[in-house]
C-alpha positions, 0 to 999 in steps of 0.5 A: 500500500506503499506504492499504489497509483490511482486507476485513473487519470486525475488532471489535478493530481497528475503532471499530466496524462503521459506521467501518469500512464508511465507511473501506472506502468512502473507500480505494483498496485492501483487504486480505485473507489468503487459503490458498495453493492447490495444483493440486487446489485444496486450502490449503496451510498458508501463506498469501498477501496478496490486494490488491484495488484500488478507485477511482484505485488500479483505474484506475492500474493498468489504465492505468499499472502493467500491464507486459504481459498474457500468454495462460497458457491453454494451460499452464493447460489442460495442468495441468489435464489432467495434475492430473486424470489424477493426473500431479502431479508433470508438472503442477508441471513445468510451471507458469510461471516468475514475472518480476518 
């Protein structure tokens, strides 16, 4: 989080759009605010931190900072039908308890 670079190009933050793409290019993560979503896919009225990772930042974490890969695909079917079935309340009982 040292090193990130806005996704975007910023005429007030940014010398100018050619320093921008070579900062873009040299660094290993990128930054973005994205809405926070609810199960309709509709934005909610806050918004979270999108990081994406590029070059040694990508490699390290797929192969040192990974703690486990879970399967969610059966909790995320079950919301889905729920939230199509117009059971919202059922759908957010069972979402998943963040770990850290």
């Amino acid at each position: 989080m040292r090193h990130p670079c806005l996704s975007r190009y910023v005429p007030a933050l940014h010398e100018d759009r050619a320093s921008w793409k070579r900062q873009l290019r040299r660094v290993p993560a990128r930054v973005r605010w994205d809405p926070e979503r609810d199960p309709h896919h509709s934005p909610l009225p806050h918004r979270s931190l999108r990081l994406g990772l590029a070059g040694e930042a990508a490699a390290r974490y797929a192969d040192e900072w990974i703690g486990g890969i879970e399967d969610v695909t059966a909790p995320a079917t079950e919301i889905h039908g729920l939230v199509r079935a117009g059971e919202q309340e059922r759908a957010t009982g069972v979402s998943r308890e963040e770990r850290p």
